[in-house]
C-alpha positions in Angstrom: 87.1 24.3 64.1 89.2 26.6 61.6 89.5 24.7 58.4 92.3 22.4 57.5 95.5 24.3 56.7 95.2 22.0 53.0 92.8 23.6 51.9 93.8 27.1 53.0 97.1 26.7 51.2 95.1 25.4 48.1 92.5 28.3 47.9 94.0 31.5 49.9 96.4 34.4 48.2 97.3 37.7 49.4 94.3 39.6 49.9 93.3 40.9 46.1 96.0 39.0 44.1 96.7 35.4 43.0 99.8 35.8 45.0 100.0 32.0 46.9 100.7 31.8 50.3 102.2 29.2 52.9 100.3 28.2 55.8 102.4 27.1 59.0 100.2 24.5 61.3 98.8 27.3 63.7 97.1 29.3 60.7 99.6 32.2 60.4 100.7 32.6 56.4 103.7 34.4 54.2 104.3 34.7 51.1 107.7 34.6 49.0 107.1 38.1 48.5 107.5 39.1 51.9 103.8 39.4 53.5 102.9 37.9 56.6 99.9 37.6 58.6 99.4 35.9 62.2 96.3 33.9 63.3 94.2 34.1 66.2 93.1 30.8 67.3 94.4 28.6 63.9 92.2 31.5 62.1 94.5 33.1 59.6 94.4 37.2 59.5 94.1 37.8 56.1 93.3 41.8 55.9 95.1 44.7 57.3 95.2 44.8 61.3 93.9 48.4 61.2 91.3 47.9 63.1 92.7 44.9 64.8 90.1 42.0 64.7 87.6 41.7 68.0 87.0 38.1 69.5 83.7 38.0 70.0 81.9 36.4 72.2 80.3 32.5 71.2 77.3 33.6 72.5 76.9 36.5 70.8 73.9 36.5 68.7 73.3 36.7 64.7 70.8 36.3 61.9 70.2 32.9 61.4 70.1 31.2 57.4 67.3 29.8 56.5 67.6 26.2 55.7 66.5 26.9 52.1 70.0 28.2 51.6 71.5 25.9 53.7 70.6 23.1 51.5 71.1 25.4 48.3 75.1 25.4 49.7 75.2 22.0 51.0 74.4 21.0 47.1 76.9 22.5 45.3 79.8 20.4 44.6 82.4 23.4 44.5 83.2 26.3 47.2 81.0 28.9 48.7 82.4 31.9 50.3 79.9 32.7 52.8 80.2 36.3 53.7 79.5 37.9 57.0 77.8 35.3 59.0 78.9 36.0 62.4 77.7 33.9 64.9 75.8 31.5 62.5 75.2 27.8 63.7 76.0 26.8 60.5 79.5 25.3 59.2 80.2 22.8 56.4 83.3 21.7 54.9 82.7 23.4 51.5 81.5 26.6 53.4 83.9 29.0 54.0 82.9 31.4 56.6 84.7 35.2 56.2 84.5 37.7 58.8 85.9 41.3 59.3 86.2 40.0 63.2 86.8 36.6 65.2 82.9 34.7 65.7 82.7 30.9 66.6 83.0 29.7 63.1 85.4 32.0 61.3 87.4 30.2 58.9 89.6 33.4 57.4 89.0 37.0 59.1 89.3 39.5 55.8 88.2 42.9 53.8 85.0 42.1 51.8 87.1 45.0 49.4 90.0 42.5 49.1 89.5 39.0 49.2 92.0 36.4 50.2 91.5 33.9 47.8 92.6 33.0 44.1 90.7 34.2 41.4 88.1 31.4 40.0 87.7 29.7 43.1 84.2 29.0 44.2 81.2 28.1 42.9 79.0 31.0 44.9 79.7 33.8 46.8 77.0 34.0 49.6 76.3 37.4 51.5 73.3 38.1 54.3 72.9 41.6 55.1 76.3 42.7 54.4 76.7 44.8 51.4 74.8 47.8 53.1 77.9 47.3 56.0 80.7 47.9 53.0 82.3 51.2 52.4 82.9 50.7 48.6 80.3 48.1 47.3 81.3 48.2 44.0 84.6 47.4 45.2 83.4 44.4 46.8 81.3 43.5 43.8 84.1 43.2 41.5 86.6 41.6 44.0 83.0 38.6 44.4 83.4 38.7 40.1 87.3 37.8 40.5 87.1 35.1 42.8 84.2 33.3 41.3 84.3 29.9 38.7 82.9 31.5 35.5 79.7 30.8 36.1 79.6 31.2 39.7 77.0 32.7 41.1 76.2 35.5 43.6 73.1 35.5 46.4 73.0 38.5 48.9 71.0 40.2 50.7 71.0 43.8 51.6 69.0 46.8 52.8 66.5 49.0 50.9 63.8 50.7 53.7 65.5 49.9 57.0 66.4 52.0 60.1 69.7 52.8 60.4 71.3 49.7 62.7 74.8 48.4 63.3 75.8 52.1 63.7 78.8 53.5 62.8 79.2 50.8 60.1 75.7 51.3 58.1 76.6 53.0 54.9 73.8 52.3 52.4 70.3 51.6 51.8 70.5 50.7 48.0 67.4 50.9 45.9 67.1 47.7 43.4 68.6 50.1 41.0 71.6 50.9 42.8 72.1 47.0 44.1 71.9 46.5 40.0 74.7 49.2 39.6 76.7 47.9 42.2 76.8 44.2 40.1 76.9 45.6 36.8 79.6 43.6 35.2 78.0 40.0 36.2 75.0 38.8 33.5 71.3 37.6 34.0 71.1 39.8 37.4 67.9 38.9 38.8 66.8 41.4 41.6 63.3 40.6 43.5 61.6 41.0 46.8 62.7 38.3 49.4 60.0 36.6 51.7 61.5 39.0 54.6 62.1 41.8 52.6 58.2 42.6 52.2 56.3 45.7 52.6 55.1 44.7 55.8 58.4 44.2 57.4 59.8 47.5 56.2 56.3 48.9 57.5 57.1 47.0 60.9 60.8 48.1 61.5 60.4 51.6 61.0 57.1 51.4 63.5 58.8 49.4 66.1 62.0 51.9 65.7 60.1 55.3 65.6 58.2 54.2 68.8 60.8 52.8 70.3 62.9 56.5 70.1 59.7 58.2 70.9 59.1 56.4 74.1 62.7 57.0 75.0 62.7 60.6 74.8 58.9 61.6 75.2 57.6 59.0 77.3 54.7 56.6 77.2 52.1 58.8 75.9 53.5 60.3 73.1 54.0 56.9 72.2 50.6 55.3 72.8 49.5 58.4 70.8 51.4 57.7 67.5 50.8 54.0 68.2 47.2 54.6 68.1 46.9 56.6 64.4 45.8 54.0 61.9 47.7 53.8 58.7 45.4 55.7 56.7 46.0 58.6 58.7 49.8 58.9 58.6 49.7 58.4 55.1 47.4 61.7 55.3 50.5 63.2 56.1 52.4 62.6 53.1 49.2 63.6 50.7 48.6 66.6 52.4 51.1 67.9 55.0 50.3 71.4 55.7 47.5 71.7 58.4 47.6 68.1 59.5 47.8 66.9 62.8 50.0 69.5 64.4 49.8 68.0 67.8 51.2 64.5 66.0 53.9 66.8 63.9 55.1 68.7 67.2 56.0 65.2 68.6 58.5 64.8 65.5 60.2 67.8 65.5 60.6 67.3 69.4 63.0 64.2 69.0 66.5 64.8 69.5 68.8 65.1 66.2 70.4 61.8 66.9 66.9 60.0 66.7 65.4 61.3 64.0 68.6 60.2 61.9 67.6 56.5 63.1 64.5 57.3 61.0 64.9 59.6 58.8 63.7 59.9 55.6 66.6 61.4 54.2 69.7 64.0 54.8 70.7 67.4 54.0 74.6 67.6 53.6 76.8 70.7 53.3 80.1 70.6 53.1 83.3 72.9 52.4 86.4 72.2 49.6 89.5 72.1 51.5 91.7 75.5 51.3 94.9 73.9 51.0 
């Protein structure tokens, strides 16, 4: 169920301002100022409709929180805004679930870049996996700083060593560095390893990917063969790569372009100013 249109009226504003809005009983808003925005469902469209939102499907499947965090929400006494859930299970009164499209629990569909909601509102801003998905992070991080309580805080999640996944709309793998840069302006930043952010499960990602694309386009056997090497002797590769394994090597430089970019350790980019 959409969230009651009181506490809409009491938190929302046009997307980046403190501008309030009016809510009308089936979720669409306006403002004295002239903007308007429909609803889908008693969900209130708070973004520009360029794309236009996607319904998707209740079944469609999402990351599930972990009921450390569940609890860590369920505690606080003020707001979260929790960001990019999608299909989540979870819903509480105090939780309010923003999505880019329609899923089963959305309570406002908005731009991570500009937020809905008065400045100082909640008490955390909560964000699985998303921030890799944004096109301007930093944008996003300062537009999490304005609608915050002073003092609010900030937990999210976001990729480092990961396959490329969710494609077009996978922009960044940030090093801890970079995730530090994105929330410069916010104080006692603590950046540290997640339990399911480990070595091992970047390890296991980029295994199950690269065999997965090898299979696809090379068959079974090329796959059983690079499934076979033992750790020690890809890492042979990187400490000495002239002269080893040319048979494995050949493999590689056999997958298509489009593969190898799931993979890939990095990019080349050339480009061209415009003439005019």
């Amino acid at each position: 169920m959409p969230k009651p249109i009181a506490l809409l009226q009491d938190i929302c504003a046009v997307p980046g301002t403190d501008v309030p809005l009016v809510f009308a009983r089936d979720g669409s808003a306006r403002s004295d100022e002239g903007h308007r925005f429909r609803a889908i469902r008693g969900v209130p469209i708070l973004r520009e409709e360029i794309p236009p939102p996607i319904v998707k499907p209740r079944d469609h499947v999402s990351q599930g929180i972990c009921q450390e965090r569940i609890d860590f929400m369920c505690a606080l006494s003020g707001y979260t805004l929790m960001l990019g859930a999608g299909n989540s299970p979870f819903s509480h009164p105090d939780v309010v679930d923003v999505e880019f499209d329609l899923y089963a629990n959305t309570d406002v569909i908005a731009d991570g870049h500009r937020l809905p909601f008065r400045s100082g509102t909640f008490d955390l801003f909560f964000a699985m996996n998303v921030f890799e998905h944004l096109r301007e992070p930093p944008v996003a991080a300062r537009e999490t700083l304005r609608v915050l309580k002073p003092g609010g805080e900030v937990l999210i999640h976001t990729a480092f060593l990961q396959p490329l996944h969710e494609e077009p709309a996978h922009f960044y793998n940030a090093t801890e560095y970079g995730v530090r840069e994105w929330f410069r302006d916010f104080e006692s930043v603590e950046c540290t390893v997640s339990w399911n952010f480990n070595p091992l499960y970047s390890l296991s990602w980029l295994s199950d990917e690269t065999l997965r694309v090898l299979q696809t386009h090379l068959g079974a056997e090329a796959a059983e063969r690079i499934g076979d090497l033992r750790l020690s002797e890809v890492a042979g590769f990187w400490q000495q790569p002239t002269g080893w394994r040319p048979e494995v090597v050949e493999l590689f430089f056999k997958l298509p372009e489009a593969s190898q970019r799931r993979v890939a350790a990095g990019f080349e980019l050339c480009a061209r100013k415009p003439t005019d």
